[in-house]
N, C-alpha and C positions, 0 to 999 in steps of 0.2 A: 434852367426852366424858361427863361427869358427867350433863350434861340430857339427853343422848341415852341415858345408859342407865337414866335415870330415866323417861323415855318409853316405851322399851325394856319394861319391867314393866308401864307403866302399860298398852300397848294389847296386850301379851302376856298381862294380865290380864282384858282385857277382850272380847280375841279365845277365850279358853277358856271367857270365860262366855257369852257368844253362843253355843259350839256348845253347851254344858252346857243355856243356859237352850230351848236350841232343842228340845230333846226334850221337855222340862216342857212347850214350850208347845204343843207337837203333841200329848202327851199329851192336855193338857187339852182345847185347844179342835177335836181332829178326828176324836174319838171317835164323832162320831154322820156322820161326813162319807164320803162314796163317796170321793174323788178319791185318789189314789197314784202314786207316783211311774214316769214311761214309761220301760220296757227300752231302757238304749241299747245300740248291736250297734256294735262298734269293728271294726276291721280292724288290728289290734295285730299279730297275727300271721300276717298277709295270708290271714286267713281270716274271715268273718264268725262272731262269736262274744258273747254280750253281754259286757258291760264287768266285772259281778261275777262273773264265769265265766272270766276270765281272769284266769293268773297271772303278771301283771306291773302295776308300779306306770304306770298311767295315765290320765290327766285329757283327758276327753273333752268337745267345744264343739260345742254342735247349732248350724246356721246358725240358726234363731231365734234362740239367744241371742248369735252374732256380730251379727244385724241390729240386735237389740234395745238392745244394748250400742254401739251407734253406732261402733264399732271404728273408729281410723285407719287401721291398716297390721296388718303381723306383730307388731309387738313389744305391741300393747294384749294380746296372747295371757297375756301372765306374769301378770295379774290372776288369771286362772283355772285356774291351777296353783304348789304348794308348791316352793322352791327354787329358781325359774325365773326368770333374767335375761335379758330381752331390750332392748338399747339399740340406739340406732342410733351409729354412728359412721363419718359423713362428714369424714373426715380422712383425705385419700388415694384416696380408691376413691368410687363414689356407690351411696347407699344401699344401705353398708356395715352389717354385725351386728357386735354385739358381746354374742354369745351368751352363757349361762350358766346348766348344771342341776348342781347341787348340788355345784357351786365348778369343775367343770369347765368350762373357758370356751376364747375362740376371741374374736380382737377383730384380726386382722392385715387390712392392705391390700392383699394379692401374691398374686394369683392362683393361684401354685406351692402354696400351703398348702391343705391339705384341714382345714376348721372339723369341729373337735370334736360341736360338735352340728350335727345336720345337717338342712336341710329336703327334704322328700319331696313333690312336686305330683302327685297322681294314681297314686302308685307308683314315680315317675321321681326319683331323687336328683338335689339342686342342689352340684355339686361345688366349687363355690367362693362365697368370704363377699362378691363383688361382686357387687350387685346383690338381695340376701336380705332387704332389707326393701321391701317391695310394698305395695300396696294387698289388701285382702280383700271379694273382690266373689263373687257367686255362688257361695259356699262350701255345698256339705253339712255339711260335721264337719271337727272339728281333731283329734288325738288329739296328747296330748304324753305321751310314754315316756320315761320317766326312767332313767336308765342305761344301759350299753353293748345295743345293740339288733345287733350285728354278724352274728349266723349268719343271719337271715333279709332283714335290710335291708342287710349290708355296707356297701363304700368308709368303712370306716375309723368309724364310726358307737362313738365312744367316749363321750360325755356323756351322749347322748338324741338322742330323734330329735323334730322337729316333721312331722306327718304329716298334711298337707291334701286334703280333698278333697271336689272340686268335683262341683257337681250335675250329672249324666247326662242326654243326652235322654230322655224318654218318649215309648212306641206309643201310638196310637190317644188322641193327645192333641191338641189345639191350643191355644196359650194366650201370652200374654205378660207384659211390665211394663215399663214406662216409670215411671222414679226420677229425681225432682232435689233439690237439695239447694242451699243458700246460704247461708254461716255467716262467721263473725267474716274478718278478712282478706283481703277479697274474696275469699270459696272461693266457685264458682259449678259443680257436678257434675252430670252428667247419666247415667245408664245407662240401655242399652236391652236386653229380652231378649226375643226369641222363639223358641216349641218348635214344629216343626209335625210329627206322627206318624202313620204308618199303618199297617194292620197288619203291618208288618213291618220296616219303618225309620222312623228320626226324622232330625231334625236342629233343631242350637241352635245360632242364632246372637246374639254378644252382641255391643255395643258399647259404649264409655264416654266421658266426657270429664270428666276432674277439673282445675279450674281454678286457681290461687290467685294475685288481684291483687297481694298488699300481701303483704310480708317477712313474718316471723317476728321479726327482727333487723334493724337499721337501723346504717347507719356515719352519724358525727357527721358527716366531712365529704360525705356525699349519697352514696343509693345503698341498697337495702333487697339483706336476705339471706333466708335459707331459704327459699325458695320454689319450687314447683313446681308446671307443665304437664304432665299425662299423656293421652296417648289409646290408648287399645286396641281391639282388635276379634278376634272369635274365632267360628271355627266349627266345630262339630262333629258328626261323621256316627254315627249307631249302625244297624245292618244287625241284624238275626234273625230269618233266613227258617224256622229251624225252632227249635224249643225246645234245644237240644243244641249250637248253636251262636250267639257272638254277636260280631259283628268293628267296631271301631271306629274313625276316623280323628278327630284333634282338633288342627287346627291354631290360633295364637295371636299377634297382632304386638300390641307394646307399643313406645311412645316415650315417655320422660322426657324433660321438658328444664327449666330452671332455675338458679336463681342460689343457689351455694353456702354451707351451713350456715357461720355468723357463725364464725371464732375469737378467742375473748377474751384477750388479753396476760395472763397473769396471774401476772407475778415480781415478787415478793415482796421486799421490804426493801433494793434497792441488791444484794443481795449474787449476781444471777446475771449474766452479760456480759452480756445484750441491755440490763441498768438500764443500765450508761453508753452506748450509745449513744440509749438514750431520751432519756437526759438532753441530748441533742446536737441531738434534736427539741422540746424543751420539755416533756417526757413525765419523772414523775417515778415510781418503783415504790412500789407502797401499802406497809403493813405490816399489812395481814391476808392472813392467807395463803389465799388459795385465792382470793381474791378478786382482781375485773379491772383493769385501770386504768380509772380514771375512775368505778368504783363498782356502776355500770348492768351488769345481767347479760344485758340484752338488745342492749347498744348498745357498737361498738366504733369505733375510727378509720381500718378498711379505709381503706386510699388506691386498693385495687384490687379491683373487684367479680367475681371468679372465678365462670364459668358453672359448669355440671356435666347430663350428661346419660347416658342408658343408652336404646339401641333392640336390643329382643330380637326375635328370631325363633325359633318353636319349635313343632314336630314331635311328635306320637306316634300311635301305632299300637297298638292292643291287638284280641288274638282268646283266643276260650275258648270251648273244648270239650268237650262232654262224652265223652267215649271209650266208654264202660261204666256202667254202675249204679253202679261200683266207683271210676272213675278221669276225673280231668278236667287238660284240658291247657292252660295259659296262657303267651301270650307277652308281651311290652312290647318295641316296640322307642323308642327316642324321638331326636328331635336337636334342639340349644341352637345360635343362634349370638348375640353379642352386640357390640355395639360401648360402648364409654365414654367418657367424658369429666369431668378436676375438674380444676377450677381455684381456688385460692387463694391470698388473701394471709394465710399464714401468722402474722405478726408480728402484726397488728391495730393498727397506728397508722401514721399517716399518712408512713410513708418506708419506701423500699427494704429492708426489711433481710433475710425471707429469702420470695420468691414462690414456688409454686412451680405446673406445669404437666402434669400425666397425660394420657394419651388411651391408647386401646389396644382389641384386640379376643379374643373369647373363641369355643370349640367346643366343643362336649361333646355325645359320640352316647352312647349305652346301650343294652344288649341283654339281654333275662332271658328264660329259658324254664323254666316250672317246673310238674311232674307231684307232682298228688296226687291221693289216693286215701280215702276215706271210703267203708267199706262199709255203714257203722252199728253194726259191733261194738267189739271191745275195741282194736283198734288204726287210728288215722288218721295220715296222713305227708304229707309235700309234701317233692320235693328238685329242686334244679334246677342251674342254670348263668348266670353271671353276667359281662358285660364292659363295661366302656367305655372310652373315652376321648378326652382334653383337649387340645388347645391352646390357648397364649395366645402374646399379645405386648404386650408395656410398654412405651413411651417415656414418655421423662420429662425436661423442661428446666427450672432455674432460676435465679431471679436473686436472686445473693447480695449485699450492701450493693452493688448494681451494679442500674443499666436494662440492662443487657446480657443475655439469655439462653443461658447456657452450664453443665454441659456437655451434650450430649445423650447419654442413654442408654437404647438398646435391649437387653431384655430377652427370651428366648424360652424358654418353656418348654413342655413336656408330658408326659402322662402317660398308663400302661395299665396296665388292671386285669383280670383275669381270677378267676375262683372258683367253685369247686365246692360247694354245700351243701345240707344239709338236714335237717328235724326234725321229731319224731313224738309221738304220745302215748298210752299206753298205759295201760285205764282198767280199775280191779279192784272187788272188792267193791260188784257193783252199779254202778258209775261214780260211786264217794264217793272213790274213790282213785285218783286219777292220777298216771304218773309221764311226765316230759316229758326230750325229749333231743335234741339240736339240735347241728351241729359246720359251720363253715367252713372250706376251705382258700382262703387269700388268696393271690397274687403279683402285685407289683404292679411299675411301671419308672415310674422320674421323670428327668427330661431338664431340663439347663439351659445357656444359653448366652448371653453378655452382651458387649456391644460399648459403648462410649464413644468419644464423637469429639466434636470442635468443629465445631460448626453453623454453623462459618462458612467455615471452612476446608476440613473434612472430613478431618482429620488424626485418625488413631487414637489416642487416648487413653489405654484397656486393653483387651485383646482383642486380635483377636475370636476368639471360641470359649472365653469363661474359664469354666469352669463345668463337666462332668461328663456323668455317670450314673451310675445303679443299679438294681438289683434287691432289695425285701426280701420274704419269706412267712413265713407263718405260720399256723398251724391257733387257732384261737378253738372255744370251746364253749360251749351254754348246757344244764345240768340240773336240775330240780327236782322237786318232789312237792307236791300240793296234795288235801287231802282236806274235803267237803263234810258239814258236820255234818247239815245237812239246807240246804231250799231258799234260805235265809235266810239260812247262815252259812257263810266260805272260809277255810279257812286255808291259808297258800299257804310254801315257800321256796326260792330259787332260788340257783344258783350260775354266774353268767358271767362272759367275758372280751372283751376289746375290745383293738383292734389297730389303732395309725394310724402309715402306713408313713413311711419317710425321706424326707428330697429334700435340697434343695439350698438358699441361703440369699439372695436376690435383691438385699438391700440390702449384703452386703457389697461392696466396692472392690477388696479384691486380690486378685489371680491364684489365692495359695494359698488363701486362705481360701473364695474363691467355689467351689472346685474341691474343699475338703473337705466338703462336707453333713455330714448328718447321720441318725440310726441311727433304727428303727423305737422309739415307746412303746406300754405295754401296760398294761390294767388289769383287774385283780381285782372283781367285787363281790358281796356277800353280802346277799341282802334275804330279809326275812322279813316278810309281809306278811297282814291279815285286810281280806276284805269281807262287809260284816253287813247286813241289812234288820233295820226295826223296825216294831214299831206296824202292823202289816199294809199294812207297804209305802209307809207315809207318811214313815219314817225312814232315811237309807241312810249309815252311819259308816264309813269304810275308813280302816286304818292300815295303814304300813309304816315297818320298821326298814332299816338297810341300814348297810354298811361296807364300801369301796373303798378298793383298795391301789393306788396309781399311779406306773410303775417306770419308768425311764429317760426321764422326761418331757421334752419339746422344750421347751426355754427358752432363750429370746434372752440373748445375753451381749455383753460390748463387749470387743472387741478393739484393743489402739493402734494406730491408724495416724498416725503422726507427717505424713502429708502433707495428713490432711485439716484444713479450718477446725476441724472438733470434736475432733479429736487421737484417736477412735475411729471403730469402724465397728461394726454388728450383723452377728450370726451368730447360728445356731441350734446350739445343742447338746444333746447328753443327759444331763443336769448333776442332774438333781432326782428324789428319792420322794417321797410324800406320802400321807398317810391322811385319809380321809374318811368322818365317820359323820355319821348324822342322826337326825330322825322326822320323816314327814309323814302329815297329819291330813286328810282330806276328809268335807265333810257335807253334805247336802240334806237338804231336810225340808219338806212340805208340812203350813203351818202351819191354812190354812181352804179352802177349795178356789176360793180368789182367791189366797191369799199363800202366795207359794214363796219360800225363803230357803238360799243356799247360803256354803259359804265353806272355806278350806281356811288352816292352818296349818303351816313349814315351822322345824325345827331343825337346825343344819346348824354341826357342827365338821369345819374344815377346817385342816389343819395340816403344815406339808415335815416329815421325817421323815430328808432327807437334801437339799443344796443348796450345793453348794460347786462358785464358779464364782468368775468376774472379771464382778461387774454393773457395772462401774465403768468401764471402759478403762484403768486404772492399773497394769494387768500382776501384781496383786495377786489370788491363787486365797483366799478368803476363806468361811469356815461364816455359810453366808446361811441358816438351818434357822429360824430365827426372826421372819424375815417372813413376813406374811399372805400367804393369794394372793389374785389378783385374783378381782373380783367374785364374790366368797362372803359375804353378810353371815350372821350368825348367826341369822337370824329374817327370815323373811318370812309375810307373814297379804293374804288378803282375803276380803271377807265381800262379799254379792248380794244385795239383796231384791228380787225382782218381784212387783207385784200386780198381777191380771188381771182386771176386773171388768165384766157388764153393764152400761148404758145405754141403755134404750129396745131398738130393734134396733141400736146399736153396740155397743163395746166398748173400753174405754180401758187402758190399759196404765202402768203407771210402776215404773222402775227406779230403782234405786238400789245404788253400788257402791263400794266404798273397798278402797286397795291400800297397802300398808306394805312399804316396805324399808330395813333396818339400813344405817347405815353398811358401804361396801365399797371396798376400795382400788381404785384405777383403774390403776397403778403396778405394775412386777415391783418395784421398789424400795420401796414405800410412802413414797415422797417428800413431805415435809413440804407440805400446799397439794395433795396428787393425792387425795386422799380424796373419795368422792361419799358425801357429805354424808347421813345417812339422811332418806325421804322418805316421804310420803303424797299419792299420788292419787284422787280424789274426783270421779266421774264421775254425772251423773243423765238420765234422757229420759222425757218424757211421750210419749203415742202415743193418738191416737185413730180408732177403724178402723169405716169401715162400709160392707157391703156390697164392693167391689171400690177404695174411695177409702182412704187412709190416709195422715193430716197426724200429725207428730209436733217434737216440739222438745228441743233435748240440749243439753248440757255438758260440757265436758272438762277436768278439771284447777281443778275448782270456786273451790279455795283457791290458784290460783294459784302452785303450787310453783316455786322458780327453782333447782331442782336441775339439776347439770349431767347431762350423759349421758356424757360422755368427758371426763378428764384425763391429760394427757399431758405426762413430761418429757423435754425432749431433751438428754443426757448428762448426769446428776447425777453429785455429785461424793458420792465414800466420807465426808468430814469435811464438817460444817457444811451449813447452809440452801442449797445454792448448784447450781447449774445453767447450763446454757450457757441456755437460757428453757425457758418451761412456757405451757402454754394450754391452755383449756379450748373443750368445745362445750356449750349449754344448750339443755334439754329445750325443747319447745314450751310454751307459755306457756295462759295459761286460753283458753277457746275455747267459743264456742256458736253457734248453728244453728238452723234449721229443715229439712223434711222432707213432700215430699209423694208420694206412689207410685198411682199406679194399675195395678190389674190386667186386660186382657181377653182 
């Protein structure tokens, strides 16, 4: 710990002078330069408005610099924003999140749970954390919102929100591109995109195919992991027969399929039960903690190579009108269906000890209708009406020190949301003074139901029908004031609340417990924030302060159950407070009117405030106030350079990026060995573009970091090192590529 927090100052000092020396060096050398930085216009508050004009703390991504940045998926997004954890975690569910904005995190496998932070495609909330890390293809902008975002984007919207969105057709356009790509692993990708527009409709249609021959991860005894097959295809209609109205249809099918992310054995010193029966396989447990058996963080001794897939289908509908001079009308309606599949061997060495087998399928409709009103004077509003909802279904079989597969258990849940809201802003002195006011009414119903039987027999087990309902609401509000010293300077502060309702608790066993859920949490925050211009627009500094109170939190506990192998079971309860403050730092800065450099820095004290529960299953109610939480480290930074420079009639391009994250526990326990490890990513791409052709070549993970992305223990014990076992998932490995696109 000592080296890490000696690293810890070293690039915390050298991330302050990066943004410090960055204004010296715009000073200096772009005084005599035209170029400055382009207005981005966010949709923060589902309204188009520029980004230094809005009062909320938000990190905005142009698809340039998604393209530019060779992005894999969702989670490459937390480079470009302060306090933002996005991992994957394929343990349970496929291409699973395990989210986190500024300690508030979300990392479960069970559909029934609504994630904390939440993603948004096109306006449409993604209500469950299956399936949330994707591909990023044909992206406009990203906006990420820090803090509770509830009155205008609802379903429970307590951490942040990730808010994507995709490029539109264009009228009286025609045009396309054809993209492939071939990189490390046998990755071999193709997209296709065409617009064809006339005066009054368009349509886009895309398609993909993202290939990857070769693992990520390999088992000693034969057999390659992490890997994945995807194809998609999508199309989409845009109508505008007259200026006043514009109506949309966008349909999307996607298939995953693949072989499931590596899990590594990783208990520690003899002292957790799965060491003796290692030892029963020739398998002996290391003594560094954290680390795998056999050493290798790429390579385990799966004896069984678990598929994993996700086929989505998916619906939306949007129409907007203009009503009046005054007043304009928007709907969304949308529908999700999805199917899954994981499969894993769990343990990571070569025998039986615990397999396990998911598959299951998912729904989700949504409906928003929302009237607002700009007449150009002192007051603008939008309010509207909000619903959706979910079904799912879980099965799940596995084999415990047994080839046998037993027990089976079906799972059923759903849910409904309904709400009322809306919010305004009302501008004085000139429009230097605004004040903003925003309120939700939430009601929501969660439903659960769970059956257990032998697959062989078909003998009821527990059940059927063990599990509930409910109902919780609740009114949320956001207010604040933000006054304009002049065009170049904001000063902003807000006061809001967030709301993520109860349900029910899928992984426990018994009747009572499955049948008690659990109660709505709520959280407080206080941000205080400025967006500055400098240097006539060459220089753009934004800071924000913030403090979050977070009250009745859902946290998983262990309960005894004397009948199971692990002598507990999980449950959800409302067991914890906590406080949370920070500061986060954003800067751009065009250095010569080739080189742009950005970079953002995040501080973040995260600490329970109240926590007294049984994390143990030993029947023992114990002051846990003094463990960290999950994925909150205290410091995250990255920093961007891109230069952009002629060549003859082309133009060449090279980036360059680097990402820092503190040590963050992975653990509700901070179990000895579950800590992820603090890390640095180091990402670069050349690009050369001419005329309608453009070759480029990229890096991923330069320095080859073998940072994990999930650790996990399964029933740690209150005294000593010890654990029923623990395992880890690891991050993807170095990676590079080439790159060729054409346009016509």
């Amino acid at each position: 710990m000592n080296t890490t927090s000696n690293h810890r100052k070293t690039t915390l000092c050298l991330a302050l002078a990066t943004l410090a020396t960055s204004g010296v060096a715009v000073s200096n050398s772009v005084a005599a330069q035209g170029m400055t930085l382009e207005e981005v216009v966010v949709t923060a508050r589902k309204r188009e408005e520029g980004m230094q004009d809005v009062p909320v703390a938000v990190s905005a991504i142009s698809g340039a610099d998604i393209e530019n940045s060779y992005t894999l998926d969702v989670t490459s997004i937390s480079q470009f924003a302060p306090n933002v954890i996005l991992d994957t975690i394929e343990a349970g569910t496929p291409a699973g999140g395990g989210f986190s904005v500024r300690g508030i995190s979300y990392q479960d496998v069970e559909k029934a749970f609504d994630p904390t932070v939440l993603i948004a495609v096109d306006g449409v909330p993604l209500a469950t954390g299956t399936g949330n890390v994707f591909d990023l293809i044909d992206i406009q902008r990203i906006e990420v919102l820090r803090g509770p975002q509830g009155t205008l984007f609802g379903k429970n919207v307590v951490g942040g929100l990730i808010n994507i969105i995709r490029t539109k057709p264009e009228l009286d356009q025609s045009f396309g591109k054809v993209r492939g790509r071939l990189g490390a692993y046998e990755k071999a990708d193709l997209d296709l995109l065409y617009n064809y527009g006339s005066d009054d409709w368009a349509v886009k249609l895309t398609a993909s195919s993202l290939n990857q021959g070769e693992g990520y991860t390999k088992s000693r005894l034969g057999g390659e992991m992490s890997k994945k097959d995807t194809t998609s295809a999508g199309v989409h209609f845009l109508w505008q027969p007259v200026d006043t109205f514009t109506g949309e249809l966008d349909f999307g099918y996607s298939n995953m399929e693949g072989k499931t992310a590596a899990v590594l054995a990783t208990s520690t010193a003899g002292q957790d039960a799965f060491c003796t029966f290692y030892s029963l396989y020739g398998y002996s447990c290391n003594d560094q903690s954290g680390e795998p058996i056999g050493g290798d963080r790429l390579k385990n001794d799966a004896n069984w190579i678990g598929d994993v897939g996700l086929e989505k289908i998916q619906g939306t509908a949007r129409m907007s009108v203009e009503i009046s001079d005054e007043y304009s009308l928007t709907y969304i309606g949308s529908f999700l269906t999805a199917d899954d599949e994981y499969k894993a061997d769990m343990d990571g060495i070569g025998a039986t000890l615990y397999h396990v087998s998911r598959w299951g399928d998912y729904e989700q409709s949504t409906n928003e209708i929302r009237l607002s009103r700009d007449a150009g004077d002192a007051l603008t509003w939008q309010a509207g009406l909000f619903s959706s909802s979910a079904d799912a279904t879980t099965f799940q079989l596995t084999q415990a020190f047994s080839d046998v597969w037993t027990p089976l258990e079906d799972t059923v849940t759903s849910g409904e949301s309904q709400s009322i809201f809306a919010e305004g802003d009302y501008r004085m002195m000139d429009e230097k003074l605004v004040w903003t006011l925003g309120a939700r009414y939430i009601t929501e119903t969660k439903r659960m139901s769970r059956t257990v039987t032998d697959p062989g027999t078909g003998a009821v087990l527990a059940g059927p029908n063990a599990g509930g309902d409910r109902t919780d609401n609740d009114w949320i509000y956001r207010w604040g004031v933000r006054y304009a010293f002049n065009d170049d300077a904001m000063l902003y502060f807000t006061n809001s609340t967030g709301f993520r309702s109860g349900g029910f608790s899928p992984r426990a066993s018994t009747p009572d417990v499955l049948g008690e859920g659990f109660g709505p949490e709520t959280l407080t925050n206080y941000e205080l924030g400025a967006k500055t211009n400098w240097l006539d627009g060459k220089l753009q500094l934004n800071a924000t302060l913030f403090h979050m109170v977070y009250d009745d939190m859902q946290i998983e506990v262990s309960i005894p159950a004397p009948n199971l192998a692990t002598q507990n079971q999980l449950a959800i309860r409302n067991v914890g407070e906590a406080e949370f403050s920070g500061v986060e730092l954003e800067m751009q800065a065009v250095l010569t009117d080739f080189w742009r450099v950005s970079g953002n820095v995040g501080f973040l004290d995260a600490q329970y405030n109240e926590f007294e529960a049984d994390i143990y299953g030993d029947g023992i109610i114990a002051d846990e106030s003094d463990l960290d939480l999950r994925r909150a480290p205290e410091l995250t930074y990255s920093l961007q350079s891109v230069m952009e420079f002629p060549v003859a009639d082309a133009s060449v391009m090279w980036r360059l990026g680097y990402s820092w994250r503190d040590d963050y526990e992975g653990t509700l326990t901070n179990h000895p060995g579950s800590t992820v490890e603090a890390f640095g990513l180091l990402d670069s791409s050349l690009s050369f573009e001419m005329e309608k052709w453009k070759v480029a070549i990229f890096g991923r993970n330069l320095t080859d970091e073998d940072a994990y992305s999930h650790d996990y223990v399964v029933s740690p014990s209150r005294t000593g090192d010890t654990s029923f076992w623990r395992f880890s998932i690891p991050r993807a490995p170095r990676e590079y590529g080439a790159e060729v696109s054409f346009n016509f």
